[in-house]
LUMVO-740784 format. One record per residue (C-alpha): residue in three letters; x, y, z. Coordinates in pm, whole numbers, plus 50000, padded with zeros to 5 digits. Layout:
ALA_X_Y_Z .
...
***
This chain:
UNK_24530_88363_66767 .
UNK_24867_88251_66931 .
UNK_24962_88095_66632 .
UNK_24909_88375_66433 .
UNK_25146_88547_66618 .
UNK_25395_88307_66679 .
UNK_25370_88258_66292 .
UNK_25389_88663_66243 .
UNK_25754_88685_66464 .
UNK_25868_88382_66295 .
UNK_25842_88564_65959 .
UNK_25968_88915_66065 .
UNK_26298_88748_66226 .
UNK_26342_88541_65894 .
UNK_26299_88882_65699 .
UNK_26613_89026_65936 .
UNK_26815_88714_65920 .
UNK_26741_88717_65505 .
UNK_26816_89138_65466 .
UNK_27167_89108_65677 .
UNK_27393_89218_65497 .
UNK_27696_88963_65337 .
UNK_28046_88981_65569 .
UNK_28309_89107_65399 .
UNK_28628_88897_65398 .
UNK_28862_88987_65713 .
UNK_29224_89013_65585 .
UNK_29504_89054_65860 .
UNK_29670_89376_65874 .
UNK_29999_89214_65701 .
UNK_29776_89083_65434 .
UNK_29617_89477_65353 .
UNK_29989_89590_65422 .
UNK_30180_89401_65162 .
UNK_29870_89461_64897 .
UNK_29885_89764_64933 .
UNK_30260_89829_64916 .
UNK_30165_89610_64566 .
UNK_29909_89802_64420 .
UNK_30075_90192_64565 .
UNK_30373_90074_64343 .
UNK_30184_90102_64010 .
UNK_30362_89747_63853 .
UNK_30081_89518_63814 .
UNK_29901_89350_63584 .
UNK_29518_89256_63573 .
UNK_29483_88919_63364 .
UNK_29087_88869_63252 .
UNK_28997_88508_63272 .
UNK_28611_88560_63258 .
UNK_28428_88799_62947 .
UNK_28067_88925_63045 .
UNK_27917_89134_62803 .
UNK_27572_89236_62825 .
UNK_27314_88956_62695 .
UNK_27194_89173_62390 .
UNK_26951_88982_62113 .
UNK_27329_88950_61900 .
UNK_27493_88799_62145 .
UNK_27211_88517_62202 .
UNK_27178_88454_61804 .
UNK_27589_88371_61792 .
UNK_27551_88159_62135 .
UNK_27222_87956_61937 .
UNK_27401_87965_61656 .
UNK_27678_87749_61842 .
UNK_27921_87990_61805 .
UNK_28088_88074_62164 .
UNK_28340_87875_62297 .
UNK_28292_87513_62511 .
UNK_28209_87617_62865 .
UNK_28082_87965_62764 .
UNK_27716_88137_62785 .
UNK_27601_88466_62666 .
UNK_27680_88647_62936 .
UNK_28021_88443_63079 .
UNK_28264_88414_62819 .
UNK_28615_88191_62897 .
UNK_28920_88359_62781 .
UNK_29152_88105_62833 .
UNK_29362_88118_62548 .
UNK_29333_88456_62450 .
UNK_29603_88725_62495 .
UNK_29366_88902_62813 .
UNK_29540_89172_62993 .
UNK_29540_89549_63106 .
UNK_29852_89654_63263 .
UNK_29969_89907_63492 .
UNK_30312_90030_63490 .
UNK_30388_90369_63644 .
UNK_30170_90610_63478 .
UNK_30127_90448_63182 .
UNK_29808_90198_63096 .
UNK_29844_89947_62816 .
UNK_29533_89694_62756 .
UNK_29506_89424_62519 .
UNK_29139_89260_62576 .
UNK_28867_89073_62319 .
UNK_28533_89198_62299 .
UNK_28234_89038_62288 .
UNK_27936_89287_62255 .
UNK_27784_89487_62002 .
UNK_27921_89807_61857 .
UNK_27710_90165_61865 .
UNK_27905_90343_61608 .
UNK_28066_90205_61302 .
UNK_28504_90117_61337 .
UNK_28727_90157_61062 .
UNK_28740_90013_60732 .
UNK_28927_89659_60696 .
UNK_28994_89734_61093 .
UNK_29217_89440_61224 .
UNK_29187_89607_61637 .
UNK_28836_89454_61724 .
UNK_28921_89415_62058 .
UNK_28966_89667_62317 .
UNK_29329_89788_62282 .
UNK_29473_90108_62407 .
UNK_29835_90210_62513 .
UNK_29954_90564_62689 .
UNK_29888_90793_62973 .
UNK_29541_90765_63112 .
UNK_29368_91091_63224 .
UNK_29201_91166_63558 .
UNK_29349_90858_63731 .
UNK_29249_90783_64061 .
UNK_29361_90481_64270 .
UNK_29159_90491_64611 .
UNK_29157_90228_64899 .
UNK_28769_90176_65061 .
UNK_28823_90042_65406 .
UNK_28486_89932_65394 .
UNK_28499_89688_65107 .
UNK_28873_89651_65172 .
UNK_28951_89656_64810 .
UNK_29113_89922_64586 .
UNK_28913_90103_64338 .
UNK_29086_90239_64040 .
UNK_28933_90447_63755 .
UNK_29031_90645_63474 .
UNK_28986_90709_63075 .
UNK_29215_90686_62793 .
UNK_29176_90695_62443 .
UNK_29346_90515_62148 .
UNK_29251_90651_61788 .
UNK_28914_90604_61753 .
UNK_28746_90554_62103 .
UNK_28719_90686_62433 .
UNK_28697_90452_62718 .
UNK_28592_90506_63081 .
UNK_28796_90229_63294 .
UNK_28690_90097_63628 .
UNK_28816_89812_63849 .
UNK_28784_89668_64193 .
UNK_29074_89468_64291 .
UNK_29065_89305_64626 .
UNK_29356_89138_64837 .
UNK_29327_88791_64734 .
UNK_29433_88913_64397 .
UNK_29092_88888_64218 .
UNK_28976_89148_63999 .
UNK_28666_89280_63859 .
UNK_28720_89540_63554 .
UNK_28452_89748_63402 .
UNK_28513_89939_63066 .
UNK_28228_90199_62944 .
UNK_28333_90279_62556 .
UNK_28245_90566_62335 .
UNK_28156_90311_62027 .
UNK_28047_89996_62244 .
UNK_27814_89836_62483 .
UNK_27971_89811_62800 .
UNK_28165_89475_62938 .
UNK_28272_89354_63245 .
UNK_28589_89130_63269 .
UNK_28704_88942_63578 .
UNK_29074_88802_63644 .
UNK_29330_88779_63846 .
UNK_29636_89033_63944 .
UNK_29967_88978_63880 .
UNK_30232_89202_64007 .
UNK_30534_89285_63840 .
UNK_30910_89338_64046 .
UNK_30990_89674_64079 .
UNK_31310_89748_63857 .
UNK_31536_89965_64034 .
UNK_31810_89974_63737 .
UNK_31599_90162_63539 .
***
C-alpha cells in the first residue's frame, strides 16, 4: 500500500513539473527600450527565411514528386534565395513574399504575381506591445487588385519574427524571419 502511494505522489508532482508553463525570455529594460524605440518608429523590415504552408494533399504530391527545394519539407520551406520581405515604412506596407499553398479561388489569366505581393496603406493597423510575451503584435489588412489579406505578426526583441497572412483566395501561411530596421531619414 505504501508504494502505491509513494508511486501515486510521484506521478502527480511529475504531472505539475510536465504542465508548468515555458519561461519567457527576460530581456533587460535597455534591451525592451531600444526595441521598442525600433519598432514605435515604423522603419523596419521583416525578412522571411522559413515558408510553412499548411501540409494539404498538393503540397505532399510536389514534395514526393521531388519538387521542393534541398533542405525543405512540406510544411518548412527555405527561402534562401528568394526576394522574401514585408516592409514597414511609416504608414505604408509593401510585401514581396512566395507562396507555397493552394489557391481557393481562381487568379488572373496569364497572371505573372503568384506570390503574395501588395503595396499601399494598410487599414485598421494596430501595433500593440504584450508585456506578457514581451513581443509586439502587429496586425492589419490590405488589399492589392485581386485579394484581401488579413496580416499578423509577432516580433520579439531578439529580432525574430513570426508572420501570419489569412488571404481572401488562399490557404493560409505562416512565414518566419528576421527584422531588419531601417535609419530613420530626417532629410526627408
Amino acid at each position: 500500500m505504501k508504494k502505491i502511494e509513494c508511486y501515486s505522489i510521484l506521478c502527480i508532482l511529475l504531472a505539475f513539473t510536465a504542465c508548468r508553463t515555458a519561461k519567457t525570455n527576460d530581456y533587460t529594460e535597455a534591451q525592451l527600450t531600444e526595441f521598442k524605440d525600433q519598432i514605435e518608429n515604423r522603419r523596419f523590415i521583416i525578412d522571411a527565411r522559413w515558408a510553412n504552408p499548411l501540409s494539404t494533399r498538393s503540397i505532399n504530391a510536389i514534395a514526393n514528386a521531388g519538387l521542393l527545394a534541398p533542405g525543405s519539407t512540406t510544411n518548412r520551406i527555405d527561402l534562401i534565395g528568394t526576394q522574401s520581405t514585408l516592409e514597414i515604412e511609416g504608414d505604408s506596407v509593401s510585401a514581396n513574399l512566395p507562396y507555397y499553398g493552394e489557391r481557393q479561388i481562381a487568379g488572373a489569366y496569364n497572371n505573372a504575381d503568384v506570390g503574395i505581393k501588395f503595396n499601399g496603406l494598410p487599414n485598421d493597423f494596430k501595433l500593440d506591445f504584450n508585456t506578457k510575451r514581451q513581443a509586439y503584435e502587429m496586425q492589419f489588412s490590405i488589399k492589392n487588385k485581386t485579394e484581401v489579406f488579413d496580416v499578423n505578426a509577432t516580433l520579439f526583441p531578439n529580432n525574430k519574427v513570426a508572420l501570419y497572412i489569412n488571404s481572401s483566395q488562399r490557404l493560409t501561411i505562416q512565414y518566419q524571419g528576421n527584422l531588419l530596421f531601417s535609419e530613420s531619414d530626417d532629410s526627408k
